[in-house]
N, C-alpha and C positions, 0 to 999 in steps of 0.2 A: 504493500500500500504506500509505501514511504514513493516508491516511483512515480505517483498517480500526484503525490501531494510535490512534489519535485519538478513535474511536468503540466502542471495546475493551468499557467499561464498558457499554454496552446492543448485549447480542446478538439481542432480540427483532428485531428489522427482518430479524439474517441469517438465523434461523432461521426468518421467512416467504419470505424468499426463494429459500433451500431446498427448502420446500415448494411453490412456483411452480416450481421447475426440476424437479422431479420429476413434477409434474402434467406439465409439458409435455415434459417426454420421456419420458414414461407415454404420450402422446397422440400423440407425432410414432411411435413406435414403433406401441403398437394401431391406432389409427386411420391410422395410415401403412400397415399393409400392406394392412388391404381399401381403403382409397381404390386404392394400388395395383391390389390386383384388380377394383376395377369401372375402370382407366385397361386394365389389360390385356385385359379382354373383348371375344372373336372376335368381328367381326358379318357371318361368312358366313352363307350360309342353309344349309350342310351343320353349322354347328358350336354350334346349340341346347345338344342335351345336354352338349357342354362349356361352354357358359356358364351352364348348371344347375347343375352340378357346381362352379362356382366360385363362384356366389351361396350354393350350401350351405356352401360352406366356411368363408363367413366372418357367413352367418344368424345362427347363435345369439350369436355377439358383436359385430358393428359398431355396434349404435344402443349397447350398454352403455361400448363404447370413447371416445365423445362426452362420457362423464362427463367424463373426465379433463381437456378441452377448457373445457367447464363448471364444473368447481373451480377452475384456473388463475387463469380471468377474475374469475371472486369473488374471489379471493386478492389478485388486485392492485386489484379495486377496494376490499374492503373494509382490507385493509392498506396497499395505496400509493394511496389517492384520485390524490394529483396527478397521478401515473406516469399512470394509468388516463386521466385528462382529457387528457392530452397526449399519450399514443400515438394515442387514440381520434379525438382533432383531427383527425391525419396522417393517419389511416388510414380514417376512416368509409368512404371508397367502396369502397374493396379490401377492407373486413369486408363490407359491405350485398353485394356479388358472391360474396363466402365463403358466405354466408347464403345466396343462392340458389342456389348450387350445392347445400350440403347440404339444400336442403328437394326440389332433384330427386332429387336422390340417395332422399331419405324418402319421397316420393311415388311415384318408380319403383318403389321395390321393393315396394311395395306392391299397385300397380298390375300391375305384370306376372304376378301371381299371379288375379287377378280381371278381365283384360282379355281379349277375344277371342283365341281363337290368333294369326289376322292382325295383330293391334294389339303382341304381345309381343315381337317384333321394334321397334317405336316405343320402346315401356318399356325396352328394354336400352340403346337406344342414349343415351337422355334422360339412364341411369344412368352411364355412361359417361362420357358429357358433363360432368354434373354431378359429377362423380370429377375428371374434370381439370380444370374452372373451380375447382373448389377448390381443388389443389394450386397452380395456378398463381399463383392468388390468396394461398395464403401463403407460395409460395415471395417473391413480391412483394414479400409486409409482409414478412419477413426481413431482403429486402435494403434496404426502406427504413429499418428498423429498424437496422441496421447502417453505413447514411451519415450517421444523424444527422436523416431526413429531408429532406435537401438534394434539389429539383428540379432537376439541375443535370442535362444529356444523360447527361456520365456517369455520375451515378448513376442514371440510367435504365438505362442502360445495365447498368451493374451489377444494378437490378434485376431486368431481364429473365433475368441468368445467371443470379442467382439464383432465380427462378421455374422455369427448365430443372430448373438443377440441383435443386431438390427433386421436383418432378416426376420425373426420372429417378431420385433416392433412394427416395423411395415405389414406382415401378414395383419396382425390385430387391427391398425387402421385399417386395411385393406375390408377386411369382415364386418369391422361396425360400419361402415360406407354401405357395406352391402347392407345390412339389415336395414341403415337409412331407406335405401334406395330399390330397394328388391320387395318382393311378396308371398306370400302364399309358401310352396315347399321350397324355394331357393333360400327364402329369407329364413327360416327354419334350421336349413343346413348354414347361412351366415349364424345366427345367434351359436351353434354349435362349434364352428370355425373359432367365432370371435372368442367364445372361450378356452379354448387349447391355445390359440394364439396368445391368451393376453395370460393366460399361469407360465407358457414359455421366455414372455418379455418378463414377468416378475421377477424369474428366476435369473432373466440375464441382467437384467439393472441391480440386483443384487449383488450378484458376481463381480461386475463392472465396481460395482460403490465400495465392496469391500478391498479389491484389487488397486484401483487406483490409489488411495492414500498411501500405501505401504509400499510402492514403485517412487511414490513420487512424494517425498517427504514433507514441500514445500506446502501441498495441498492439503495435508495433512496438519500441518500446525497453521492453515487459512482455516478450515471447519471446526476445527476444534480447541479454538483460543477464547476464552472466555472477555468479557463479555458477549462475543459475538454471536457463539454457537448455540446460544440462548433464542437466535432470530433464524441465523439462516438452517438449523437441523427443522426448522416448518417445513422446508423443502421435501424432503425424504418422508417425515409424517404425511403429508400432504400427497404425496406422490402415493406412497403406501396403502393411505387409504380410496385412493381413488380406485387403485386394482381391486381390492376391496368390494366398495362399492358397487362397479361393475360387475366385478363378477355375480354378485348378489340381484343386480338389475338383471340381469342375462338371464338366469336360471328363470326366468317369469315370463321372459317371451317368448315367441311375437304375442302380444295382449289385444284381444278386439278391438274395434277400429282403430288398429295401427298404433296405437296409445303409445307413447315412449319410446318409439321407433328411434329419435334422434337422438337422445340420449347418451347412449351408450358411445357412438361418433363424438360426440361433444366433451364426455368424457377422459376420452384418446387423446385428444386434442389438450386436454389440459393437463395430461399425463407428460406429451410431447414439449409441450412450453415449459415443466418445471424442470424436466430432465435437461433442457438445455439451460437454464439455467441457473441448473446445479455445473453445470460445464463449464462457464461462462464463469459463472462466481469463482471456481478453483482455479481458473489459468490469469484472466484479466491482470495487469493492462498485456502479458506475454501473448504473442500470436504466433510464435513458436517456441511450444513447451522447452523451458531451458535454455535458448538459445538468443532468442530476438524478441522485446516490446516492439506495443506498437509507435515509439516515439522515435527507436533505434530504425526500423522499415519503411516510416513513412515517406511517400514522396516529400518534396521541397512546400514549402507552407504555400506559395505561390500557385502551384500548381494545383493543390487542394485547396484553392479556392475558386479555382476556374474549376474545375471537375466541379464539385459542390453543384454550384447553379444547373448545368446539367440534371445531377444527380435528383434536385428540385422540380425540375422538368417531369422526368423520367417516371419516378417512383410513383408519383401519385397517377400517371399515366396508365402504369402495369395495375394500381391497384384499384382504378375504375374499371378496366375492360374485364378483370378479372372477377370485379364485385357484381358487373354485368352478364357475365355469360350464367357468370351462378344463380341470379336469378332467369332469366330467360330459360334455363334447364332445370329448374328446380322442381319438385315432384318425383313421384316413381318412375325409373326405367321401363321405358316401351320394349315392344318386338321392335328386333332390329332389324331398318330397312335398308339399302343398298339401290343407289339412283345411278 
């Protein structure tokens, strides 16, 4: 914290970094629950129209959800150059794997609409595929992100939890989306999804919470320094009981007339916002664990000021067209049609 009070006088650097936290958990959120739903997609050969009905549900927004993925990355390369060179070092092959996962994912879903019948069974699974090489992929860079980059077994090791455990985070959005947005037996087998999904995220945000302080010392005497730990240990209560919660709302649906359908989505979602800012609380003002703040990365004060205005422009841009399409699409998933 002594850095934070040491660097007081230029808030530009916090207030791009702000807006990187937002982008990406704008992004882990959207784009987490349909990656979710194309990791959750049936590929029996009785269960077509439900995996129609789940590509419709998340058609009209997943390629717009990738914005937010998209602005992040500009964010830190055009405001943290260095940050950007030196995650980017660490991580090239686990992005270049990210990358081909989402170009299947973009090419399936395209594809399965213009492919022979026989072929579209191919197309779903390829989406699927490429649904979970993705997540697994940044569950990855998370966790390498998180050790520092250290090759060391056990941070492999750590990485791989953490690979699970987003993977299984994104299924759990993925499922309460569907029960939003689904009916009848799909939405049935969503409330059942969303429950395995959301005892397998408990079990990995646990893992995660316990793992992290004890890799990384500094974090460790940030949660647990009194007076402070008194405010921010809400976090993890809060988080706790929301799994909780849910799981307790779940066991009751789907309720007639669709009662508390949203719920459970809304839920996730605030699951999502504490967990990152359980993240957020242990590394800040660092943007590379151990290595670089963000005062050390930032571009030239000049330059974050010209970007800024932009940034002005921009943001409230992505966050109308976005707050538009969600209503315009809002309601149950239809049969999905192909023009």
């Amino acid at each position: 914290m002594n850095e934070v009070i040491s660097h007081s006088g230029d808030w530009l650097p916090v207030i791009f970094i702000a807006l990187m936290g937002i982008a990406v958990l704008a992004y882990a959120i959207l784009d987490g629950y349909d990656l979710g739903v194309g990791i959750l997609l049936p590929m029996g050969a009785d269960d077509e129209l439900q995996r129609d009905t789940m590509i419709a549900s998340i058609g009209p927004f997943w390629d717009a959800n990738e914005t937010w993925l998209v602005l992040a990355i500009g964010l830190l390369l055009i405001a943290f150059p260095t940050a950007h060179s030196l995650i980017l070092m660490h991580l090239y092959l686990p992005v270049a794997i990210m990358l081909i996962g989402l170009i299947m994912r973009g090419v399936a879903f395209d594809f399965r609409a213009k492919a022979a019948v026989d072929h579209k069974l191919a197309w779903d699974r390829t989406f699927k595929i490429g649904s979970l090489l993705t997540t697994l992929t940044q569950g990855y860079m998370l966790g390498q992100y998180v050790m520092g980059f250290d090759q060391s077994l056990p941070s492999q090791l750590f990485c791989t939890v953490s690979a699970l455990g987003v993977t299984a985070a994104y299924s759990y959005i993925g499922a309460a989306w569907l029960v939003l947005k689904t009916e009848h037996q799909l939405q049935s087998r969503a409330v059942r999804w969303t429950l395995v999904a959301g005892r397998a995220t408990l079990v990995g945000v646990i893992a995660v919470c316990a793992i992290n302080p004890l890799v990384n010392p500094g974090v460790f005497d940030r949660w647990f320094t009194f007076p402070l730990v008194m405010f921010v240990l809400l976090i993890p209560v809060l988080c706790f009981l929301g799994f909780i919660g849910n799981d307790i709302l779940l066991r009751r649906l789907p309720k007639a007339g669709d009662r508390h359908s949203a719920i459970p989505f809304a839920i996730v979602v605030a699951i999502f916002v504490l967990c990152f800012s359980g993240l957020g609380f242990s590394f800040f003002p660092e943007i590379v664990p151990g290595k670089l703040d963000i005062w050390e990365a930032a571009s030239a004060r000049e330059s974050l000021q010209f970007i800024l205005v932009g940034a002005v422009i921009v943001i409230p841009v992505i966050l109308m067209y976005t707050a538009f399409s969600y209503r315009v699409f809002r309601g149950k998933a239809t049969e999905l049609h192909y023009h």
